[in-house]
N, C-alpha and C positions, 0 to 999 in steps of 0.2 A: 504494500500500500504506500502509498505516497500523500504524506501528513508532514504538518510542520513544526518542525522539534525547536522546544522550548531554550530561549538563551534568558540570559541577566537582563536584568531591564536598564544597566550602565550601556547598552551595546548600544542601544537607539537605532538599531536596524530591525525589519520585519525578520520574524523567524524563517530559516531556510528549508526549504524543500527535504526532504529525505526517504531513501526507504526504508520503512520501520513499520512492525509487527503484522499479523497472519492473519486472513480472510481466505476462506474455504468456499467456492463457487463451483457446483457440480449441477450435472440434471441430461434431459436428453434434447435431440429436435429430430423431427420429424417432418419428410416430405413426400409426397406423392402424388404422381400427375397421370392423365390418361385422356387421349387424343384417339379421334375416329370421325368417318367421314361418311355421309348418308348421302346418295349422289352429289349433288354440285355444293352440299351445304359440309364446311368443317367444323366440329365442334370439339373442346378443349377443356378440362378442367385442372386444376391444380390447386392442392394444399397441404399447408404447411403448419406449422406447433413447436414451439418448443418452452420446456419447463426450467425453472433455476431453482437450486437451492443455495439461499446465500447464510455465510453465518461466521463473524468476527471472530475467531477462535483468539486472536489475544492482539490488544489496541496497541501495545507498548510501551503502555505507561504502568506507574505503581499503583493507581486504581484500576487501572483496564477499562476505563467508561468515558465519555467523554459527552459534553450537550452544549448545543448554541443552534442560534436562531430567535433568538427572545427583540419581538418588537416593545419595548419600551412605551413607543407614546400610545399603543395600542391594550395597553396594559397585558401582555401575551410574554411570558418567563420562557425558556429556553425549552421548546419542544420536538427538537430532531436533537435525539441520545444514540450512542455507539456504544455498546457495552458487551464485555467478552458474552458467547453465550449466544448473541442474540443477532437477528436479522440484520443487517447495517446497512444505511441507518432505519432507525425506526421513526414514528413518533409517538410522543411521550406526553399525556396529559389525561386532564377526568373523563369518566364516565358520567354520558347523559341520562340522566333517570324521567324524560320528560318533560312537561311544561309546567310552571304555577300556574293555576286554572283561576283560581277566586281569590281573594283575601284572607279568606280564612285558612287557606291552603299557606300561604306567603306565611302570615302569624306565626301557624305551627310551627313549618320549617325554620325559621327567624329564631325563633326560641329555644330549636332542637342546638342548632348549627352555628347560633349566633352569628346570622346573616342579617341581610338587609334587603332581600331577595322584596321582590313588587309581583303581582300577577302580571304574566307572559314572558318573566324572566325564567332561564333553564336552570331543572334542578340537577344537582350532581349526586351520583351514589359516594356513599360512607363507606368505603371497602372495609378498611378494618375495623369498622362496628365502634371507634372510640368516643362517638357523639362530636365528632369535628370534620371539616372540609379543609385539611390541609393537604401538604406537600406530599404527606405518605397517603396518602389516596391517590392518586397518580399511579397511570401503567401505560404498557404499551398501549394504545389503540391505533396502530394500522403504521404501514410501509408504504413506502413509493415504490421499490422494485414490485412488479407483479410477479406473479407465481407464472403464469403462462402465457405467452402472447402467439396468437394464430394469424391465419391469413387464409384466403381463400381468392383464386384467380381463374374467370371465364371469357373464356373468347367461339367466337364465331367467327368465319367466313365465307361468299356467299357472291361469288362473279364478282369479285371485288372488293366488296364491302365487308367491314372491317367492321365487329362490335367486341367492347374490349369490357371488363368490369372486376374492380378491382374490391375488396373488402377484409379488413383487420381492426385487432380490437386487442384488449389485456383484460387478464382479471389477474384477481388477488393482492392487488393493492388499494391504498385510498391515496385521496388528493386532499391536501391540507389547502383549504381555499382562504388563505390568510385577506384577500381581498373582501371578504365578508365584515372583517374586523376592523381594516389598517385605518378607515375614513371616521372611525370612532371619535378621537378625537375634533374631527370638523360639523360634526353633527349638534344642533341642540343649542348653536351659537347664541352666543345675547342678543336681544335687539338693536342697541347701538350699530353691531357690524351687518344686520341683516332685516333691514328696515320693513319690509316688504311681505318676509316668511321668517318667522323666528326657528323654526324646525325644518328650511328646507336645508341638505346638502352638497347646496350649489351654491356658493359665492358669489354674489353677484355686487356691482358696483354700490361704493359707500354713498350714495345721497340718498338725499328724500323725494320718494318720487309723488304726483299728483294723486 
């Protein structure tokens, strides 16, 4: 792997390149195609698959783990983690337990959890039962590498004419849609900067309009 190994912080340069510690990628792929022709018409199929197993056997450091990607003004802490053991990378953060539906619902949870949760904000599960929503409730939930990515290719043709169609896809991964989050910040502005819609999240020029 190629990661970048920690120096003194007198250096004042970025840390440099290196190869350091072990990451195990196995699996198989698979092709197969088949071509035949019915008088003047030729027709063609092909497809393809292939599977990964990916899995960080040791990071090279003295914990073996490592995490970043924490948006800050998005209030979003470091959720792509590397850790001996496990998928690399992963991501790293709560489990949804659904919506707060009512107020009475908000209360409870607020009291349990000592939250501040409002109806239509999301609840998070308590993994370890300790009556809080901290840092050790947190796990993997989901990778970017998929597990499988296929394909599939048809063609035709027919005194000339050329039909071509192509089709692929992945599973076994998720998409961290941090763009859901990032514009949190610019939402919900005061009046002063957003004369016009105090709740849109579009900026739009500072005067006062008619």
């Amino acid at each position: 792997m190629l990661r970048e190994k920690p120096t003194p912080g007198y250096v004042g340069l970025r840390a440099p390149f290196a190869n350091s510690g072990i990451m195990d990628n196995s699996g198989w792929e698979f092709d197969i195609s088949y071509r035949t022709e019915i008088q003047d018409v030729s027709l063609g199929i092909k497809a393809n698959a292939s599977y990964l197993k990916n899995t960080l056997v040791d990071y090279g450091n003295a914990s073996g783990e490592n995490s970043w990607g924490n948006v800050a003004a998005a209030g979003i802490d470091n959720f792509i983690y590397q850790k001996n053991g496990m998928p690399n990378p992963y991501f790293y953060g709560y489990r949804m337990d659904g919506l707060i539906q009512t107020q009475e619902e908000a209360d409870e949870y607020n009291f349990k959890y000592n939250q501040s949760a409002k109806p239509g904000d999301v609840r998070f599960k308590d993994l370890t039962g300790d009556g809080a929503i901290d840092d050790k409730d947190r796990e993997m939930i989901g990778k970017p590498n998929p597990d499988w990515t296929f394909g599939l290719t048809l063609t035709a043709e027919w005194k000339g004419l050329d039909f071509y169609a192509f089709f692929q896809g992945v599973t076994g991964n998720k998409i961290f849609d941090i763009s859901k989050r990032a514009d949190i910040p610019l939402q919900n502005l005061p009046s002063w900067m957003l004369p016009t819609s105090r709740h849109s999240i579009i900026c739009r020029s500072l005067k006062v309009l008619p």
